[in-house]
N, C-alpha and C positions, 0 to 999 in steps of 0.2 A: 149749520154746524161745521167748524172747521176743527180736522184731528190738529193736535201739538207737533210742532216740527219738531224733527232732532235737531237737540242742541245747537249740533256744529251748522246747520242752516238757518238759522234764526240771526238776525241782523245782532251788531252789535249794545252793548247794556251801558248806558250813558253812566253805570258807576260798580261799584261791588258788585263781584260774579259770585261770592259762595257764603253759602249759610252753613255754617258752626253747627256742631252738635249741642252746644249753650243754647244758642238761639231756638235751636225745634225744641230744646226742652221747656224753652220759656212761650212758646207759643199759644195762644189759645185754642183751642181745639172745634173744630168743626164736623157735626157727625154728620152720617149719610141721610141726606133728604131735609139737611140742617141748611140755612140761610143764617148772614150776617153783615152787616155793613161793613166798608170800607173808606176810611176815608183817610188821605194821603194829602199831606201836607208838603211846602216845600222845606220844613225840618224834619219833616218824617216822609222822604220819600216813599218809604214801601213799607207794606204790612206783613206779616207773616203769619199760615194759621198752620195746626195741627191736623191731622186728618190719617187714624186709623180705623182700618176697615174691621169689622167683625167677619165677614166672607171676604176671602178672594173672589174677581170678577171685576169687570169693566164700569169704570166710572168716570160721569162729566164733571168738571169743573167750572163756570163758567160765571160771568160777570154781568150787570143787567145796572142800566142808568141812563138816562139822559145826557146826549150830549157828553160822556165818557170815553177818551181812550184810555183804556185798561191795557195792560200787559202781563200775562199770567203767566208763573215758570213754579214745576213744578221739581222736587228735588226726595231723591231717599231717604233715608233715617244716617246715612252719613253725610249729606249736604251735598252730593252727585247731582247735577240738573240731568233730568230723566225727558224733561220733557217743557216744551214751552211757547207761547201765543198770542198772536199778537191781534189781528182783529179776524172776528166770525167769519164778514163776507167784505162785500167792498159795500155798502150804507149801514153795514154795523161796526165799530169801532169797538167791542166789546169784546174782551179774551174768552177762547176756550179750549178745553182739553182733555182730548178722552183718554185713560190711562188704565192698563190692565192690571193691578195693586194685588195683590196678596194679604190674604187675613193676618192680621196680628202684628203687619210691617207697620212703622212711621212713615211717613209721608207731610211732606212740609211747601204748601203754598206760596208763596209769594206773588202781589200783587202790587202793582206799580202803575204810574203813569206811564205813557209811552213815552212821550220827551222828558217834559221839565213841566210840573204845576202842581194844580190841586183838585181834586175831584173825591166824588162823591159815587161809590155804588156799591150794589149788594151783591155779594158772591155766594154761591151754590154752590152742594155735591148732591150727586145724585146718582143710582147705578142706571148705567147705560143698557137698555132694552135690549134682550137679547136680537141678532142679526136673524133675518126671514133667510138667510142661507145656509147652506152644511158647509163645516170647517170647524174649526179652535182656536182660540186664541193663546198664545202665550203669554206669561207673565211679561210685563214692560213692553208691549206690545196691541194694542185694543184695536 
């Protein structure tokens, strides 16, 4: 499992940085413990899903395929990239992203190829297990 780097350290986005508040309104919606395919074309670069939490609390995002590089960014309910991923480990290629969300916020997905193609994989949310240590987590922060 690899946390979302901040923004400003994540390499650059071979096309469009911002999601609209149209776009997350048109999104399909992904719930907690919900699964869905993706699949990215090279007329449909990237996919976009919806994802509001019923609790605040720490949750993974994360992408699962064969042979997949994924790129996962996630963004607020005004199109702010909060958070973003590019592969697990170094033999996984698969994005993930643990993000500390707030009940009742928008939250809008994006899933891409890393370069330039077409791929095929199923994305996850899930709440993240709470830590075996003492501490708190802040909002936008996991």
């Amino acid at each position: 499992k690899s946390e979302g780097l901040p923004a400003e350290e994540a390499p650059p986005l071979a096309g469009d940085d911002v999601v609209t508040p149209e776009e997350i309104a048109e999104a399909p919606e992904i719930a907690v413990g919900g699964q869905t395919d993706v699949y990215v074309t090279l007329k449909e670069p990237c996919r976009l899903f919806l994802f509001v939490p019923q609790e605040s609390g720490s949750y993974r995002f994360f992408t699962e395929g064969e042979g997949t590089d994924t790129y996962g960014e996630l963004y607020d309910e005004n199109g702010v990239k909060v958070a973003e991923n590019d592969d697990v480990g170094e033999e996984d290629a698969n994005c993930s992203i643990d993000y500390a969300c707030l009940a009742g916020k928008k939250y809008c997905l994006r899933v891409r190829h890393y370069s330039y193609g077409e791929l095929l994989a199923r994305l996850h949310s899930r709440p993240v297990p709470p830590a075996r240590r003492s501490g708190t987590s802040r909002p936008g922060k996991a």
